[in-house]
Biotite code that builds the C-alpha atoms (Angstrom):
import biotite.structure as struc

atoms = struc.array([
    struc.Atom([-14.781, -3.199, 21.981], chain_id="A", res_id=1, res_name="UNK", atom_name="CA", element="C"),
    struc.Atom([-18.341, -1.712, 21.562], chain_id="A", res_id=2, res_name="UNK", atom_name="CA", element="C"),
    struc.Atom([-20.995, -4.337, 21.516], chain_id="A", res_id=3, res_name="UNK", atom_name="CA", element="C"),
    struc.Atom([-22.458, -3.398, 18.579], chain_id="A", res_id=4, res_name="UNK", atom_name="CA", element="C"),
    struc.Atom([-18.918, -2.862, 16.496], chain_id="A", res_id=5, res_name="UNK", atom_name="CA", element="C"),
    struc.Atom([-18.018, -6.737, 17.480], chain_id="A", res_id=6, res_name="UNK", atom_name="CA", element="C"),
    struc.Atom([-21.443, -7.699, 16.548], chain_id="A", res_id=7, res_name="UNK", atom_name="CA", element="C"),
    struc.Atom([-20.708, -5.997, 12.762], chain_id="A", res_id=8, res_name="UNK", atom_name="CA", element="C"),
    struc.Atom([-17.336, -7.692, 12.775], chain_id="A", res_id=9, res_name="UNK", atom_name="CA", element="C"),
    struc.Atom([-18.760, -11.032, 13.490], chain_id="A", res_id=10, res_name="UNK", atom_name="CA", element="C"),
    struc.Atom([-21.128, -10.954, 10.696], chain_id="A", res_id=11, res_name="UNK", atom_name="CA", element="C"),
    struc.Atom([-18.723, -9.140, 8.359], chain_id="A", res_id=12, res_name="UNK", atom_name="CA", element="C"),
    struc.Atom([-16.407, -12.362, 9.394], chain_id="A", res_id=13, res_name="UNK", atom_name="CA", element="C"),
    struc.Atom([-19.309, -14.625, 8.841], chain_id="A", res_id=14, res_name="UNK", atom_name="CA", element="C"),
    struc.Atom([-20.509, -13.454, 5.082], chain_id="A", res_id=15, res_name="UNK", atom_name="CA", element="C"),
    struc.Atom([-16.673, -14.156, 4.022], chain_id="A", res_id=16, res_name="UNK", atom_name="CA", element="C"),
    struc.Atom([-18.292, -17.342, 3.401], chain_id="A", res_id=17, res_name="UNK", atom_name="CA", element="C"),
    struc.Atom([-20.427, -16.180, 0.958], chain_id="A", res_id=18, res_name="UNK", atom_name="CA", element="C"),
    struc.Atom([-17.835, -14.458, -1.435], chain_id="A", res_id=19, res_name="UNK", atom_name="CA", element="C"),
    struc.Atom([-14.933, -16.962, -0.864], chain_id="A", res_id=20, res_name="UNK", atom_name="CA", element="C"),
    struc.Atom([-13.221, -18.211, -3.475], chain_id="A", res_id=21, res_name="UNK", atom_name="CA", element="C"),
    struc.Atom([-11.069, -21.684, -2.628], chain_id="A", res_id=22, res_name="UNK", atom_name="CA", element="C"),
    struc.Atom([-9.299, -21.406, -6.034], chain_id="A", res_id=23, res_name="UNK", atom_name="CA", element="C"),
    struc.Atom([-8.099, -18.381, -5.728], chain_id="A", res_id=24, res_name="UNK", atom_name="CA", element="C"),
    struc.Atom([-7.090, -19.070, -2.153], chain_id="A", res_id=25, res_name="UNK", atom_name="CA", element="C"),
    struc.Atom([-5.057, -21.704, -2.821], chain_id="A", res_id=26, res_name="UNK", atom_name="CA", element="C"),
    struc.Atom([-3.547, -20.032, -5.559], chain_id="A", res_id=27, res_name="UNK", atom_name="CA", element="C"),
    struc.Atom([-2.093, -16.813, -3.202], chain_id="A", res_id=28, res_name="UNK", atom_name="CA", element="C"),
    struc.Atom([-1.049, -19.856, -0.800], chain_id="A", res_id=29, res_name="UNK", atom_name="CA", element="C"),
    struc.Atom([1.324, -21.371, -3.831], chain_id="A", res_id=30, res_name="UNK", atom_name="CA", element="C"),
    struc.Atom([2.523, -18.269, -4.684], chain_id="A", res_id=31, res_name="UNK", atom_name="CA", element="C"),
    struc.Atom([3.885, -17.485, -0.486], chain_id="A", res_id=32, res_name="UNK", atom_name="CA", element="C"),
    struc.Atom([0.757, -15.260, 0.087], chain_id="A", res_id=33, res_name="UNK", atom_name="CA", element="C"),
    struc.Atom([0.818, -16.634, 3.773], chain_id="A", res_id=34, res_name="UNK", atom_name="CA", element="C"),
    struc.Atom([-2.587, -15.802, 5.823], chain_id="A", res_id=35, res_name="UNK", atom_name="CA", element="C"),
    struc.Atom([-3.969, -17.163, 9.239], chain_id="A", res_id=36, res_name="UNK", atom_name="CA", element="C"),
    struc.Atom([-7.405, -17.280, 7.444], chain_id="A", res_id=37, res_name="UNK", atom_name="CA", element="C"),
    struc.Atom([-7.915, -16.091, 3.548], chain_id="A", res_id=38, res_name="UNK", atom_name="CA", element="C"),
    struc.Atom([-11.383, -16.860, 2.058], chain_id="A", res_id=39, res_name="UNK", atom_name="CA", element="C"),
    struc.Atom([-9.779, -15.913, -1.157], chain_id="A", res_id=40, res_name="UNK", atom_name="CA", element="C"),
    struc.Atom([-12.229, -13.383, -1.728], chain_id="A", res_id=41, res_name="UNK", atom_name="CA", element="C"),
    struc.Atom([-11.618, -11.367, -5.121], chain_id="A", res_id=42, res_name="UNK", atom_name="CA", element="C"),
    struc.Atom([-11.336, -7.371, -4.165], chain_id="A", res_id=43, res_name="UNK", atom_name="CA", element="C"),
    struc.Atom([-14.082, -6.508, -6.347], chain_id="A", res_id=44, res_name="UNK", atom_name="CA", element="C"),
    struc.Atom([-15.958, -8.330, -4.007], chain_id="A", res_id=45, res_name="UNK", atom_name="CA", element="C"),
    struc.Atom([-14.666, -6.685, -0.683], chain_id="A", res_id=46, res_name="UNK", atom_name="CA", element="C"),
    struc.Atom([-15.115, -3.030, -2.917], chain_id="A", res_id=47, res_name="UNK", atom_name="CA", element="C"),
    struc.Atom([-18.534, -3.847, -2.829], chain_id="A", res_id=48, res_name="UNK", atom_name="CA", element="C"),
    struc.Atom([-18.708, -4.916, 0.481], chain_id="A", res_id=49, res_name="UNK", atom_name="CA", element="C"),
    struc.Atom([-16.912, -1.933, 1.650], chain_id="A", res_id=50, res_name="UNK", atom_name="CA", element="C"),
    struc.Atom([-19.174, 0.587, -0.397], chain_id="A", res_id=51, res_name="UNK", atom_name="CA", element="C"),
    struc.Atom([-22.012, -0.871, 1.206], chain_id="A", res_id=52, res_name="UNK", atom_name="CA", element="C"),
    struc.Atom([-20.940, -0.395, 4.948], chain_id="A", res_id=53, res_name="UNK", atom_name="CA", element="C"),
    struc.Atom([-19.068, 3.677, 4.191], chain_id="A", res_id=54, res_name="UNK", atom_name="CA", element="C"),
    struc.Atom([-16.775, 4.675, 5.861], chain_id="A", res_id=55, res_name="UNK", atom_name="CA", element="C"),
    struc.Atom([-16.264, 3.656, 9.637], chain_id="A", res_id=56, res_name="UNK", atom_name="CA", element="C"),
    struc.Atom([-13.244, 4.281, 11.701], chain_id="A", res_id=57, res_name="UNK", atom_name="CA", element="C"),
    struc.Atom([-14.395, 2.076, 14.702], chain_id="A", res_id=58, res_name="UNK", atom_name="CA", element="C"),
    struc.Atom([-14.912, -0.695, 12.519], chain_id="A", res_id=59, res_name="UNK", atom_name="CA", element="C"),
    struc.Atom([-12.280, -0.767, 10.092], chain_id="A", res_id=60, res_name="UNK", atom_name="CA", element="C"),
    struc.Atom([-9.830, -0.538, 13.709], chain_id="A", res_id=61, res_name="UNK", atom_name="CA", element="C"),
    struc.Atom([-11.279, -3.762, 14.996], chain_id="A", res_id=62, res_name="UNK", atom_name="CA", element="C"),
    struc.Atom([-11.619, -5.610, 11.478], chain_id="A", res_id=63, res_name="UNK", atom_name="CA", element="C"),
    struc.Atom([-7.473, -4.637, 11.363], chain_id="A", res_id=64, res_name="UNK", atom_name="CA", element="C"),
    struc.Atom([-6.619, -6.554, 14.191], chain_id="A", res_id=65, res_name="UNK", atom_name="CA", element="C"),
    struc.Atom([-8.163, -9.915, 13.119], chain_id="A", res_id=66, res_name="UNK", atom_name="CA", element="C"),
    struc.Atom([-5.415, -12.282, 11.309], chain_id="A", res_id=67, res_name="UNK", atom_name="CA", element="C"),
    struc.Atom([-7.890, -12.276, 8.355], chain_id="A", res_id=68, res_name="UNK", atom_name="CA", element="C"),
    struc.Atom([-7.019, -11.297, 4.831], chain_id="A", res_id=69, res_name="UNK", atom_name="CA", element="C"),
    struc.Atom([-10.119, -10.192, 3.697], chain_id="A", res_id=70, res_name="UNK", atom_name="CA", element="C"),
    struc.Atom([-10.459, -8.214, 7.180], chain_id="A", res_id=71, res_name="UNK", atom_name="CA", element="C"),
    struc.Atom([-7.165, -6.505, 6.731], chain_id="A", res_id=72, res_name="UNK", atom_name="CA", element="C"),
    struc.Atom([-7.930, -5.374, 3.581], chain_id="A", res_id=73, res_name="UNK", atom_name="CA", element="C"),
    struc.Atom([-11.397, -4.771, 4.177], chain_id="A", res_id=74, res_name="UNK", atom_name="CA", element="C"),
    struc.Atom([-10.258, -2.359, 6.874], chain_id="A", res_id=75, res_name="UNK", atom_name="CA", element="C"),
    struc.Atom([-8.214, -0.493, 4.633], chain_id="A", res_id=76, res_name="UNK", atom_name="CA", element="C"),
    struc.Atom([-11.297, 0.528, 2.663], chain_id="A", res_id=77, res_name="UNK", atom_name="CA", element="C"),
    struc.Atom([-13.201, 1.606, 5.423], chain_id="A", res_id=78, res_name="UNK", atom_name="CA", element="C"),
    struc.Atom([-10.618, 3.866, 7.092], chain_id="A", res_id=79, res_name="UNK", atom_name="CA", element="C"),
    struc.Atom([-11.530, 7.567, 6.709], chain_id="A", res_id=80, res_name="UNK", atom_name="CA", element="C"),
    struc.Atom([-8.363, 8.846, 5.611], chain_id="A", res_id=81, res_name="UNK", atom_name="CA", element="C"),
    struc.Atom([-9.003, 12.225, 8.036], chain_id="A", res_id=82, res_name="UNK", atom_name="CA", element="C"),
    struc.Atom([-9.165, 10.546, 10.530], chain_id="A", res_id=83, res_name="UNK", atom_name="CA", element="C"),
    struc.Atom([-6.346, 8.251, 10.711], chain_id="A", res_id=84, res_name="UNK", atom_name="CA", element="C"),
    struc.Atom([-3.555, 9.620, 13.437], chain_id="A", res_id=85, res_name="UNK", atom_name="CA", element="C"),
    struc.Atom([0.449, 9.041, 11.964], chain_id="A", res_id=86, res_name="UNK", atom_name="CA", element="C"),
    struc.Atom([0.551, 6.642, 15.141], chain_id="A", res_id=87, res_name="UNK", atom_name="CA", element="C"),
    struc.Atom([-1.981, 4.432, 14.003], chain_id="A", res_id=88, res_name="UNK", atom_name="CA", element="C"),
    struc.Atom([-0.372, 4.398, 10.482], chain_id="A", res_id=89, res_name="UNK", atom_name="CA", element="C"),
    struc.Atom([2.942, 3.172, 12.353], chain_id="A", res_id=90, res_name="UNK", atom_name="CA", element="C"),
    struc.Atom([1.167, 1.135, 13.842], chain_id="A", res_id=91, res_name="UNK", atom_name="CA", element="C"),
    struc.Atom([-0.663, -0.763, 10.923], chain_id="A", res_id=92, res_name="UNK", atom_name="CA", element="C"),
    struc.Atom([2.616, -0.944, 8.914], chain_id="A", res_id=93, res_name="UNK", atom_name="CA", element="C"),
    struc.Atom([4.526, -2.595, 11.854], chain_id="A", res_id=94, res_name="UNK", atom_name="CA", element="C"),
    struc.Atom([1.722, -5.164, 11.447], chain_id="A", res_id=95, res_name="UNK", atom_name="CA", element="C"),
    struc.Atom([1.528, -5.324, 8.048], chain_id="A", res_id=96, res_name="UNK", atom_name="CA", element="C"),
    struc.Atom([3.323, -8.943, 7.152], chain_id="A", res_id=97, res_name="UNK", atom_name="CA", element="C"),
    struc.Atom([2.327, -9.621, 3.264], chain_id="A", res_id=98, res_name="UNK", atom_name="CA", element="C"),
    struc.Atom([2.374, -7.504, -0.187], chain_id="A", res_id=99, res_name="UNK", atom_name="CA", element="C"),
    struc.Atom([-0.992, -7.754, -1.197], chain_id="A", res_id=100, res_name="UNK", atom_name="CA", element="C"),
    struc.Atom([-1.901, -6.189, 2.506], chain_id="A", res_id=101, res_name="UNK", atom_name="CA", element="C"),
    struc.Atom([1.289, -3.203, 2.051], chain_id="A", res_id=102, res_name="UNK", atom_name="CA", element="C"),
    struc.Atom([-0.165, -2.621, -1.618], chain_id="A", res_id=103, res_name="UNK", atom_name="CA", element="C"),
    struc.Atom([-3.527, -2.418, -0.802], chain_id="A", res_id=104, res_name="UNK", atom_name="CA", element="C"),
    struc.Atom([-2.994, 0.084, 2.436], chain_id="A", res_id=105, res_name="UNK", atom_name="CA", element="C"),
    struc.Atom([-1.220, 2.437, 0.108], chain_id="A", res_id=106, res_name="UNK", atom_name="CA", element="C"),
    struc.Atom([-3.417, 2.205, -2.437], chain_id="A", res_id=107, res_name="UNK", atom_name="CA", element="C"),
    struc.Atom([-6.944, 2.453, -0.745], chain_id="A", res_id=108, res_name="UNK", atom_name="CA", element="C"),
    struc.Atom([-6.033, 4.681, 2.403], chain_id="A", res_id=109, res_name="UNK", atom_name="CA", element="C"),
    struc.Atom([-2.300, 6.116, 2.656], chain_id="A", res_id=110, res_name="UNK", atom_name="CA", element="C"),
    struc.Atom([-2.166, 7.563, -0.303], chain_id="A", res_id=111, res_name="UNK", atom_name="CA", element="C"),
    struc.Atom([-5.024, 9.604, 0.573], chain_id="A", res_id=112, res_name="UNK", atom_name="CA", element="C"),
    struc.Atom([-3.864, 10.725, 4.159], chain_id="A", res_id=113, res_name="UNK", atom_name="CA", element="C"),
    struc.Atom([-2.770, 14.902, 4.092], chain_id="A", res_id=114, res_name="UNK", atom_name="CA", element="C"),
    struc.Atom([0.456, 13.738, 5.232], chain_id="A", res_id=115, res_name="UNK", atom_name="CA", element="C"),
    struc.Atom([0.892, 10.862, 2.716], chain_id="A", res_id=116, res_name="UNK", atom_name="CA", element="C"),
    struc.Atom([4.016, 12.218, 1.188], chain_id="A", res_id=117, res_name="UNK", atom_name="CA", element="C"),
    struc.Atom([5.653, 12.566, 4.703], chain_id="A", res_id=118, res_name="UNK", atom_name="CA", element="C"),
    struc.Atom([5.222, 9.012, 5.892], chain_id="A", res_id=119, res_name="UNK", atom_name="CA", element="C"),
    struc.Atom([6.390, 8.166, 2.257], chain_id="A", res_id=120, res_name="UNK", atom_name="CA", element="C"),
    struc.Atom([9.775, 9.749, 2.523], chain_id="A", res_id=121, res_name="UNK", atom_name="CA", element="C"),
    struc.Atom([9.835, 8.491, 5.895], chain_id="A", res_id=122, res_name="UNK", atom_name="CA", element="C"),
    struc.Atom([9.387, 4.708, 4.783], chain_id="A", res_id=123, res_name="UNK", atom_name="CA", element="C"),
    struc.Atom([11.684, 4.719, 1.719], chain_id="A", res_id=124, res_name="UNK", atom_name="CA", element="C"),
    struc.Atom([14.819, 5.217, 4.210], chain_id="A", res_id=125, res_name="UNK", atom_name="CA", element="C"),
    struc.Atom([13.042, 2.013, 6.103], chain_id="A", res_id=126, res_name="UNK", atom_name="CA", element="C"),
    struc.Atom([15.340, -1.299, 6.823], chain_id="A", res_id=127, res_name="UNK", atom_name="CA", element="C"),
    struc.Atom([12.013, -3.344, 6.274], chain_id="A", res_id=128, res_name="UNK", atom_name="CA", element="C"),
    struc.Atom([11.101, -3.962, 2.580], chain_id="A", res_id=129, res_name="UNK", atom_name="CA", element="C"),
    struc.Atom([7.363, -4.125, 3.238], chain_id="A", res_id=130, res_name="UNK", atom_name="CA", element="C"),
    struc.Atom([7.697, -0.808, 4.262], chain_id="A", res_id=131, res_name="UNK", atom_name="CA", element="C"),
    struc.Atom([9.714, 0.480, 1.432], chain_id="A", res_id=132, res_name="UNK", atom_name="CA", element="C"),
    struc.Atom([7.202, -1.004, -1.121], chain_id="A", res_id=133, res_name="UNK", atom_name="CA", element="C"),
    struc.Atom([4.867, 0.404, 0.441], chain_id="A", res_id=134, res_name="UNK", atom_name="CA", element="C"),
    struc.Atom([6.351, 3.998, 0.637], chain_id="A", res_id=135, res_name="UNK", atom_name="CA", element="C"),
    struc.Atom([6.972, 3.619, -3.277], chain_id="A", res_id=136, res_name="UNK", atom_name="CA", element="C"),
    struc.Atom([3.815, 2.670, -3.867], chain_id="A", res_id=137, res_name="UNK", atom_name="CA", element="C"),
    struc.Atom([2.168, 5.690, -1.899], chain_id="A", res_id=138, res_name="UNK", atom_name="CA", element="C"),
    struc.Atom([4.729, 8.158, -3.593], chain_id="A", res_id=139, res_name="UNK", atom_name="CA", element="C"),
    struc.Atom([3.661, 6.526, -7.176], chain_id="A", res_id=140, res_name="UNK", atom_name="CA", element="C"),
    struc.Atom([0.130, 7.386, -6.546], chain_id="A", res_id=141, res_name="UNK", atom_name="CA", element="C"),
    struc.Atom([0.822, 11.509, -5.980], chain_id="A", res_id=142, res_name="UNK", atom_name="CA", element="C"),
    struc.Atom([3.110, 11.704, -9.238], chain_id="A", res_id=143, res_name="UNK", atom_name="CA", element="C"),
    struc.Atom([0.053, 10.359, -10.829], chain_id="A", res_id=144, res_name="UNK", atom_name="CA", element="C"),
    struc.Atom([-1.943, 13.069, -8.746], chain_id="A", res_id=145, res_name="UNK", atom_name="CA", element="C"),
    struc.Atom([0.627, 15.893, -9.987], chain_id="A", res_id=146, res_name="UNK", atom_name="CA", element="C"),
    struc.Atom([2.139, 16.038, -6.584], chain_id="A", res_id=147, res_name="UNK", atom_name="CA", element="C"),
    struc.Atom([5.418, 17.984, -7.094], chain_id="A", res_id=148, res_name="UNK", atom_name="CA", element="C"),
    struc.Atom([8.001, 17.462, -4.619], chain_id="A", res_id=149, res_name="UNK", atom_name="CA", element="C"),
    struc.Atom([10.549, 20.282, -3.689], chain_id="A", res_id=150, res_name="UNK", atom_name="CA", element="C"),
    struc.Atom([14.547, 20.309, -4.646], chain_id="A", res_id=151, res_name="UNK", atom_name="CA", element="C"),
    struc.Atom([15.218, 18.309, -1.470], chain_id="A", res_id=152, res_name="UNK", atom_name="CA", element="C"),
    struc.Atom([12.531, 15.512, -1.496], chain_id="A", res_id=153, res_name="UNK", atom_name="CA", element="C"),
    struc.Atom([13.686, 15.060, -5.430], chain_id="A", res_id=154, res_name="UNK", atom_name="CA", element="C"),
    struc.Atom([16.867, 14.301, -3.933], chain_id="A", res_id=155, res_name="UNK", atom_name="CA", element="C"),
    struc.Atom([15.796, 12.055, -1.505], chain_id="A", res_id=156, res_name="UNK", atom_name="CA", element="C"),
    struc.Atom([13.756, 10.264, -3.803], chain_id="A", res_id=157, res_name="UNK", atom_name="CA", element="C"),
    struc.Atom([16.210, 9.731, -6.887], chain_id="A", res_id=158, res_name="UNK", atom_name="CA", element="C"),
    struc.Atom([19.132, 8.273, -3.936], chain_id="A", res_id=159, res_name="UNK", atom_name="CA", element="C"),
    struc.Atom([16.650, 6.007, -2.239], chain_id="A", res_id=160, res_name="UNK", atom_name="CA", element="C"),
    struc.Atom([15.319, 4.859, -5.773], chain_id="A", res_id=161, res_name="UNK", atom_name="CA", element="C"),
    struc.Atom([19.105, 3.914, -7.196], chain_id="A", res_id=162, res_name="UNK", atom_name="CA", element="C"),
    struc.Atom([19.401, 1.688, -4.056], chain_id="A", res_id=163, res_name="UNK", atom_name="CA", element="C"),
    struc.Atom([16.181, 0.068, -4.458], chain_id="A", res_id=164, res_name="UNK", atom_name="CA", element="C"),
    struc.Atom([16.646, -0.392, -8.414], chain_id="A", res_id=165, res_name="UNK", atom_name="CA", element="C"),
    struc.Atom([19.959, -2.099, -7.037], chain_id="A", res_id=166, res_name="UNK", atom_name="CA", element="C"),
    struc.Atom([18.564, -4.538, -4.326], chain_id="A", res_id=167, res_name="UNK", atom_name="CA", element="C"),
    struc.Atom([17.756, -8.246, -4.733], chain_id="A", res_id=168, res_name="UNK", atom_name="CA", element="C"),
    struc.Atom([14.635, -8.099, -4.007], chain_id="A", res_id=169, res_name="UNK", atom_name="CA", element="C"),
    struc.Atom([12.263, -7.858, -6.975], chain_id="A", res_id=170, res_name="UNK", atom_name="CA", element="C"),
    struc.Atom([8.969, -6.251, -5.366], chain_id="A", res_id=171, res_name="UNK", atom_name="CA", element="C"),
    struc.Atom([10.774, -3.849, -4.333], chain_id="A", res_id=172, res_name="UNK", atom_name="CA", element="C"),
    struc.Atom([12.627, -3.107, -7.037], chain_id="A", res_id=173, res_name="UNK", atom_name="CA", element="C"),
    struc.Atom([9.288, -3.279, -8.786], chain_id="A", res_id=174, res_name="UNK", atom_name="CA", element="C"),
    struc.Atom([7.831, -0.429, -7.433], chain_id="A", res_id=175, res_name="UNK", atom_name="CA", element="C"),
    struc.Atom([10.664, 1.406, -6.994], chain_id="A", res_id=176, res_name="UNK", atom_name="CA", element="C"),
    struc.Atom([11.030, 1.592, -11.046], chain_id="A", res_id=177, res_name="UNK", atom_name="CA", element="C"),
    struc.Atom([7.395, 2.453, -11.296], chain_id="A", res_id=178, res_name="UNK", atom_name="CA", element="C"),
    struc.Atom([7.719, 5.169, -8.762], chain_id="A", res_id=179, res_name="UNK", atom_name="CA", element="C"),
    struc.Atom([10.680, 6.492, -11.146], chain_id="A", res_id=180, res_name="UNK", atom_name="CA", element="C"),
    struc.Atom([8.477, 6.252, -14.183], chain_id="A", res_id=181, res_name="UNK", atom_name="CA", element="C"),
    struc.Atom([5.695, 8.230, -12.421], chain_id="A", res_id=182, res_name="UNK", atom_name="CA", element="C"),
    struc.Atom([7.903, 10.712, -11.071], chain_id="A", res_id=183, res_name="UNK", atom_name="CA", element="C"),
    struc.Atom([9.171, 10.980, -14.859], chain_id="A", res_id=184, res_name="UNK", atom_name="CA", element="C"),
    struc.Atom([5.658, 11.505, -15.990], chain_id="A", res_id=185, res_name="UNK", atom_name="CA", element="C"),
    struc.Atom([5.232, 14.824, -14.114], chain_id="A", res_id=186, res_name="UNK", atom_name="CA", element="C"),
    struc.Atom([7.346, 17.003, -16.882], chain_id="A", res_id=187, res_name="UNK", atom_name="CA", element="C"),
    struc.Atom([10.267, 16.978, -19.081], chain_id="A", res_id=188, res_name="UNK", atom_name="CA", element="C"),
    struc.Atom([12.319, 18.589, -16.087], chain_id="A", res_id=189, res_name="UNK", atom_name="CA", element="C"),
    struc.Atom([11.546, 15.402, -14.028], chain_id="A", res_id=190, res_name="UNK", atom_name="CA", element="C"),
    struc.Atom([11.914, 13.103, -16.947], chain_id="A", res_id=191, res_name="UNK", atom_name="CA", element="C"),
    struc.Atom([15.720, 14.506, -17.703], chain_id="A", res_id=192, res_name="UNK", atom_name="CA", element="C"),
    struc.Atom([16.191, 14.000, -13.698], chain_id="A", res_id=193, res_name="UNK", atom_name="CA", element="C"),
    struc.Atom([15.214, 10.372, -13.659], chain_id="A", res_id=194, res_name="UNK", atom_name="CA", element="C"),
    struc.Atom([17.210, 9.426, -16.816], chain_id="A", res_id=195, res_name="UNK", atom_name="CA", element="C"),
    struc.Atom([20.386, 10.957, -15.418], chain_id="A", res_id=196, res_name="UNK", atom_name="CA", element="C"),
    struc.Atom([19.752, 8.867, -12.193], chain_id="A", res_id=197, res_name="UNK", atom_name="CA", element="C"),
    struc.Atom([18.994, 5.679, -14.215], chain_id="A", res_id=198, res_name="UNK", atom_name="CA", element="C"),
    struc.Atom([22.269, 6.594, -16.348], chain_id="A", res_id=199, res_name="UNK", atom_name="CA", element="C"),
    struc.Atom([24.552, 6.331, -12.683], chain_id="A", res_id=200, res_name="UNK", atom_name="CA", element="C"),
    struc.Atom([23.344, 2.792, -12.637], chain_id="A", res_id=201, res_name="UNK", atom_name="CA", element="C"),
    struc.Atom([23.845, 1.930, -16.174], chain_id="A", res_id=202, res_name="UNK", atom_name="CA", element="C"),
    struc.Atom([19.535, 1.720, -16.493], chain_id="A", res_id=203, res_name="UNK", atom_name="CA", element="C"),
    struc.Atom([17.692, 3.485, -19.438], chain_id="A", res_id=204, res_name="UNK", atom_name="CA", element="C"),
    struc.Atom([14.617, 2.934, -20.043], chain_id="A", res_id=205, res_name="UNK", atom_name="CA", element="C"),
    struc.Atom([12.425, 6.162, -20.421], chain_id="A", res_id=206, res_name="UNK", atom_name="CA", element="C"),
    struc.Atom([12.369, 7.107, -23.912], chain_id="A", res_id=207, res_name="UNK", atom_name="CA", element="C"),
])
């Protein structure tokens, strides 16, 4: 690591102190929000933080690899979204253990990336649920930026949706239903998609 970058990571690390909050800490901790270290620091505060350093892609690598909440998402602010390789995307979702950390990647960096809606498709077919949530997530955030997806990714979608809708697990289900709602959002052509789909599963809730 550069001298200077792991002096700037030490003193990011350090002014944690400043901003952390042991309520809220110990609330994430009772609700299975499992870190090695979490300040509890609110993401207001790390916004700020993060506005005030700009965009770094040597830092925000090395603040990703410390087992620090408020580094991980921290470094998910600083990314530069151009120049963040697909490997080192794999690479961050292998390692990326909690909710909070797989909602705010999508929602700071990956849904920003010029192949977000590649690595989206990609994760909804994923065995790990992290990864799902996190591919619904991204794909949430384009229908809200009018992405359009083609015949075939609409199909792709709507049959990895259904199953999600249908697992036990209720974050992912969660954002699965929001990224059906989005999608719905994007016309009356996609609304009259998603309520067929929702219709196979006995779900209607779009009115």
């Amino acid at each position: 690591m550069d001298k200077d970058i792991h002096k700037e990571v030490q003193e990011i690390k350090r002014s944690f102190r400043l901003i952390m909050d042991g309520v809220m800490a110990s609330s994430m901790r009772s609700k299975g929000l499992q870190y090695k270290l979490n300040w509890g620091a609110t993401l207001p505060r790390l916004r700020e933080m993060a506005s005030q350093i700009g965009p770094n892609y040597s830092l925000a690598i090395e603040l990703w690899k410390e087992d620090v909440r408020e580094c991980k998402i921290l470094a998910t602010m600083l990314m530069p979204p151009k120049e963040m390789l697909p490997e080192v995307v794999d690479i961050w979702m292998e390692q990326t253990t909690t909710l909070e950390i797989a909602e705010q990647a999508a929602f700071n960096l990956y849904q920003y990336l010029d192949y977000a809606s590649i690595k989206a498709y990609q994760w909804l077919s994923s065995p790990d649920v992290l990864t799902q949530v996190c591919g619904y997530h991204v794909i949430s955030r384009l229908f809200m930026r009018k992405y359009e997806p083609n015949e075939r990714d609409i199909n792709e979608f709507i049959d990895q949706a259904l199953v999600a809708l249908m697992s036990s697990e209720p974050p992912l289900q969660k954002a699965a239903m929001q990224s059906v709602i989005r999608f719905s959002q994007l016309g009356l052509v996609y609304k009259r998609i998603a309520q067929s789909a929702l219709s196979r599963i006995g779900l209607d809730f779009l009115s």
